[in-house]
C-alpha positions as CSV (number, residue, x, y, z in Angstrom):
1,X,12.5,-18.5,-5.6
2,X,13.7,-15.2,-6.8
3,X,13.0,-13.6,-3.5
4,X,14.7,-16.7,-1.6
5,X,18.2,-16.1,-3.5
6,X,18.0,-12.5,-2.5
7,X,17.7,-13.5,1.4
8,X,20.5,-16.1,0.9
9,X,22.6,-13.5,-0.3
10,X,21.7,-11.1,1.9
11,X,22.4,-13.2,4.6
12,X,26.5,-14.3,3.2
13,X,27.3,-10.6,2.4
14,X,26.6,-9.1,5.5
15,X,29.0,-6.3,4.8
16,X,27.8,-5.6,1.5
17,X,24.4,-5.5,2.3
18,X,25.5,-2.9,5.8
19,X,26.9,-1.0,3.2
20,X,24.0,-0.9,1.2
21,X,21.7,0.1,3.8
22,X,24.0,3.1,4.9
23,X,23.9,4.2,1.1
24,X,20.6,4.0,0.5
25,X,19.6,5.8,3.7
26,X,22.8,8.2,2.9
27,X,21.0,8.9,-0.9
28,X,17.7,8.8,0.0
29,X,18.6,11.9,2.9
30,X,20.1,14.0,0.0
31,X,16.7,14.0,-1.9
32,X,14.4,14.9,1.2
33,X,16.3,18.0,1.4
34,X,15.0,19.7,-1.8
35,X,12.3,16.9,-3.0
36,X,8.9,18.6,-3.4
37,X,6.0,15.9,-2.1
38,X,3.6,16.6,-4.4
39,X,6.0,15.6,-7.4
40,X,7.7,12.2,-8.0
41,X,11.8,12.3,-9.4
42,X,11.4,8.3,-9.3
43,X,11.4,7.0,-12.8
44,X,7.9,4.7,-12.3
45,X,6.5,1.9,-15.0
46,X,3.2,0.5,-15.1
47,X,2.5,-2.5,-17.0
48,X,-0.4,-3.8,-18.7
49,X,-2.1,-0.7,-19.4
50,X,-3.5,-0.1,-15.6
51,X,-2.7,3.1,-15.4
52,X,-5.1,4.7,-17.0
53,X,-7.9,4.2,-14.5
54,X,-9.7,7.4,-13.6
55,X,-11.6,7.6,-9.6
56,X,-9.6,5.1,-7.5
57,X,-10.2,4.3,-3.4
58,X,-7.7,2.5,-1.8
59,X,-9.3,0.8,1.2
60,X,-6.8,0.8,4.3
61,X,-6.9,-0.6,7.6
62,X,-4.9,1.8,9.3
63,X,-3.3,5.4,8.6
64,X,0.0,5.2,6.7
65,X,-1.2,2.0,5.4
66,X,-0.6,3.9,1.9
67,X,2.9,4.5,2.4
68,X,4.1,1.3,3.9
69,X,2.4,-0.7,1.2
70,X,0.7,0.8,-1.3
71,X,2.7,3.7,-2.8
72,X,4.3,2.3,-6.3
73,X,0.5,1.8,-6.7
74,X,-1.0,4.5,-6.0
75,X,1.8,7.1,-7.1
76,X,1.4,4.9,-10.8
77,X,-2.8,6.0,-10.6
78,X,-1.7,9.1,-9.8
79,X,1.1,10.1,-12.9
80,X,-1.5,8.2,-14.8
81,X,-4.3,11.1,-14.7
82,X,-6.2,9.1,-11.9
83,X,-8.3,10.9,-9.3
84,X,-6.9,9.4,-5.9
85,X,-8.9,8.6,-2.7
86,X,-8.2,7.3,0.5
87,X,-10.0,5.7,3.0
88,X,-8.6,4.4,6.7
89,X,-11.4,2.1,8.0
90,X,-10.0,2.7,11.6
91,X,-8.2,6.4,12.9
92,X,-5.0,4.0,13.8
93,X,-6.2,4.6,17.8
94,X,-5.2,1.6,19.8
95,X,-2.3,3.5,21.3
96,X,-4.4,6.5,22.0
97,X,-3.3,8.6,19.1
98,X,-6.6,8.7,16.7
99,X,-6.8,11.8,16.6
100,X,-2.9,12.7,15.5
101,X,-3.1,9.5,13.5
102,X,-5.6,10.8,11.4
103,X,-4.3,14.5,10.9
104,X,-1.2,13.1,9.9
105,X,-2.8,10.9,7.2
106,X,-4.9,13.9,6.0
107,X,-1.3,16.1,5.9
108,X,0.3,12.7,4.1
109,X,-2.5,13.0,1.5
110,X,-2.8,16.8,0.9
111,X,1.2,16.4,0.4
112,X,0.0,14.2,-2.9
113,X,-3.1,16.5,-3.8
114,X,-5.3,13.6,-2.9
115,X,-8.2,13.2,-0.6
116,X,-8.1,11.1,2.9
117,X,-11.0,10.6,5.5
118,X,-10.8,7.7,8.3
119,X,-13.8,5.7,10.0
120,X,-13.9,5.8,13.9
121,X,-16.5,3.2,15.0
122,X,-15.7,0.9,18.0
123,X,-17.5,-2.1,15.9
124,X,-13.9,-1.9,14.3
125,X,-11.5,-0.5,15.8
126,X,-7.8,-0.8,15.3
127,X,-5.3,-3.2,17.6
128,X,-4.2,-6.7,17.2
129,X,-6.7,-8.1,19.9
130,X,-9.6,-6.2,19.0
131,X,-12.4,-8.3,16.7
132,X,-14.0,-6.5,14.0
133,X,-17.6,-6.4,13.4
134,X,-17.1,-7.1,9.3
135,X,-20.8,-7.1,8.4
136,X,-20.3,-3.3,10.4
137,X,-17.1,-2.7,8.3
138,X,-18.3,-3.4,5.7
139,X,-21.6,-1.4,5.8
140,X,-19.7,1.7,7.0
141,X,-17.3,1.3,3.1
142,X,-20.6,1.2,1.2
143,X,-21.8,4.4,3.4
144,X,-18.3,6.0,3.1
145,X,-18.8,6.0,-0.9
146,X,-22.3,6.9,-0.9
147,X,-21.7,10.4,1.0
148,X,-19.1,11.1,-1.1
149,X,-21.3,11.3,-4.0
150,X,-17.8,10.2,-5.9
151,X,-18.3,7.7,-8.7
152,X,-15.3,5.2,-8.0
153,X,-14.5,2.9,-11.1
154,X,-11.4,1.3,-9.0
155,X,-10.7,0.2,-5.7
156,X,-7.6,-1.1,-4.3
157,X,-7.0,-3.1,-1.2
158,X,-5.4,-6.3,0.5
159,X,-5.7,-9.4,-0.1
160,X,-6.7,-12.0,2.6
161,X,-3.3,-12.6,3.9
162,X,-3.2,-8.6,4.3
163,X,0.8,-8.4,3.9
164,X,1.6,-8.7,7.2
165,X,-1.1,-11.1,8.7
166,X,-2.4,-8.0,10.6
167,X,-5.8,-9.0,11.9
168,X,-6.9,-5.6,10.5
169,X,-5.2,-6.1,7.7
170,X,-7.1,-9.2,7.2
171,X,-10.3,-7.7,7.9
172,X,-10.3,-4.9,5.9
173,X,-10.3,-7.3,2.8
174,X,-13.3,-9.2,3.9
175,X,-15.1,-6.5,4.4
176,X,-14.3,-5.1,1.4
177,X,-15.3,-8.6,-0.2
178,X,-18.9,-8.1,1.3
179,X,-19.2,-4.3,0.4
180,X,-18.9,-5.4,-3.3
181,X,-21.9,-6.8,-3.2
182,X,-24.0,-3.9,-2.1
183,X,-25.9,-1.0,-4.4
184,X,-23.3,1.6,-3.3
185,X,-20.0,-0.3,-4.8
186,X,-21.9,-2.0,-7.9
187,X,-19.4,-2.0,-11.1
188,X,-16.4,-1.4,-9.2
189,X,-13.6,-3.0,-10.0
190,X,-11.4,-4.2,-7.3
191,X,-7.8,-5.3,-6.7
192,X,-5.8,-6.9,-4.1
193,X,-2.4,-6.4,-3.0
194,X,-0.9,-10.2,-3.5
195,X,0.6,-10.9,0.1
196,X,4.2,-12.6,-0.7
197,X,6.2,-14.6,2.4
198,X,9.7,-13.0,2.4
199,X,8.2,-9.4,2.0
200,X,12.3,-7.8,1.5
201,X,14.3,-7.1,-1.1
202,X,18.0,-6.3,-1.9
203,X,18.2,-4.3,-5.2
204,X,18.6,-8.0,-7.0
205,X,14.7,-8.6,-7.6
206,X,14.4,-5.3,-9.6
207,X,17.5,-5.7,-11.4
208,X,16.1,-8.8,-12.7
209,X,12.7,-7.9,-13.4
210,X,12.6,-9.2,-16.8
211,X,13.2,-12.8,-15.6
212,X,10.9,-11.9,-12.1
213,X,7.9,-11.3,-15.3
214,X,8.6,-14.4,-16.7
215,X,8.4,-16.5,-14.4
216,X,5.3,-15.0,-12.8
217,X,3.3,-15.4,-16.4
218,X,1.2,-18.8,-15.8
219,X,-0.6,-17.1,-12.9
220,X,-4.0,-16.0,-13.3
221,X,-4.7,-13.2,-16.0
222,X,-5.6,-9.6,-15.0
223,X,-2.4,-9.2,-13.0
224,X,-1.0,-5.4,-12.7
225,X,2.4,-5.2,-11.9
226,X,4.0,-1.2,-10.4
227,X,7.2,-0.6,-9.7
228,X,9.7,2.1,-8.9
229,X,13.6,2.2,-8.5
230,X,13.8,4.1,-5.0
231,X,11.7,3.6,-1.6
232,X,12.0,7.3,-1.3
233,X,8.2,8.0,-2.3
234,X,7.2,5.7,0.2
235,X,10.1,6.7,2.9
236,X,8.4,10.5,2.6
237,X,5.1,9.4,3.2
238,X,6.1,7.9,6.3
239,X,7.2,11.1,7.3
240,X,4.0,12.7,7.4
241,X,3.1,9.7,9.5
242,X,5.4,11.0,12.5
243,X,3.5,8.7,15.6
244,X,4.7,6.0,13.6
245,X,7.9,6.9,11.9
246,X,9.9,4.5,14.6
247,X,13.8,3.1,13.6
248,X,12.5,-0.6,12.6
249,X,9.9,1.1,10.1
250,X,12.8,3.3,8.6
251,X,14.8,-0.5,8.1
252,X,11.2,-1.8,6.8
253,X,10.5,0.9,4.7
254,X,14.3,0.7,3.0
255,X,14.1,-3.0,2.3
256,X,10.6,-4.0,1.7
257,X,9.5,-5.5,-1.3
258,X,6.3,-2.9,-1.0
259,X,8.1,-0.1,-1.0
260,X,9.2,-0.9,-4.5
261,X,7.3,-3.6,-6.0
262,X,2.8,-3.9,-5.8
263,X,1.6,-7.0,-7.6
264,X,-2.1,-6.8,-7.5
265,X,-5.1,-9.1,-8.7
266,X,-8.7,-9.2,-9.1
267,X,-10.2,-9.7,-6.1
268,X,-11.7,-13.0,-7.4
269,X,-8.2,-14.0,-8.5
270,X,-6.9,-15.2,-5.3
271,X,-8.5,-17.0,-2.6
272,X,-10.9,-14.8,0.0
């Protein structure tokens, strides 16, 4: 409902909000001038005690998954003491750019003095029309975190929706779901980004984040709830993601709900 009056007025002030969007990108300029990567100006909260997790993987589907979706949550693990990992199951290659994609997801990650590796295994391999062998997928996790010889306590990832409804997206979670059950990830907790339908926001939904916690209180325990006041952690991220830094992901990055906001569950708590 919350998000729904934000669109509405959105939509009515259409000068405000073009005024908003040339301040925002106007402030958020200013800081990537002299803002250091590997430190975070942006006041951050995390609620419900979860930041005090200590090994955490976040299982992506593509490089600069982390930035576009993931960062309130994973810059929260991070200023809470937690050792950081990332994992791409695919190198982002459907356009031919694997290669660079992954480089610039290893760059985006030593930026935040945390480690990145991506998969690259044609059972699943990135692009909208292109099925995944999940059983593969998921194998391939439980590998990736037994060569590591890293004891993970935490792992984050979408939920079945997968944000955007990308087929990867989507994929990534179930094979995360079957993962779980092997040897390799036993005793890990795991956590899913909830999916929400108007993914945008206006300023409006934080500013009234009191009332947003309130009404979001019947839902299943074991919620965790990260926020930040500015996109700019997640608008620098992107930037190491150059293939992909595009005009529409700019406006996306500036407006969405993920740069800002990462509600997450226990895997079991929404539907898989």
């Amino acid at each position: 409902m919350l998000t729904l009056l934000t669109l509405v007025l959105t939509l009515v002030s259409r000068n405000a909000a073009s005024l908003f969007l040339v301040a925002s990108y106007s402030a958020i300029s200013t800081q990537l001038s002299s803002h250091n990567p590997s430190s975070c100006s942006t006041p951050l909260y995390c609620l419900n005690g979860a930041c005090n997790r200590s090994v955490v993987l976040f299982v992506l589907a593509h490089p600069d998954d982390e930035a576009m979706f993931f960062m309130p949550t994973l810059r929260a693990f991070q200023e809470g003491g937690a050792e950081v990992h990332l994992l791409s199951i695919t190198t982002g290659g459907a356009d031919g750019l694997g290669v660079q994609r992954t480089r610039e997801l290893v760059a985006a990650a030593d930026a935040l003095s945390i480690r990145a590796a991506a998969l690259n295994e044609s059972a699943f391999a990135d692009g909208f029309m292109s099925p995944w062998d999940v059983e593969a997928a998921a194998t391939a996790i439980s590998g990736h975190v037994r060569r590591s010889g890293v004891s993970f306590n935490t792992l984050v990832t979408f939920d079945a929706h997968g944000v955007s409804g990308h087929p990867n997206h989507r994929d990534t979670h179930r094979a995360v779901v079957l993962a779980l059950s092997s040897h390799d990830l036993r005793g890990i907790e795991a956590l899913q980004l909830r999916s929400v339908p108007i993914p945008f926001v206006a300023g409006l939904e934080l500013l009234l984040l009191p009332l947003l916690l309130t009404t979001q209180g019947r839902q299943p325990s074991g919620r965790w709830l990260f926020w930040q006041h500015s996109c700019t952690q997640s608008w620098i991220g992107m930037q190491y993601h150059d293939s992909q830094w595009r005009s529409f992901r700019r406006v996306y990055v500036l407006l969405s709900r993920y740069s800002y906001l990462n509600e997450l569950w226990p895997l079991t708590s929404l539907s898989t």
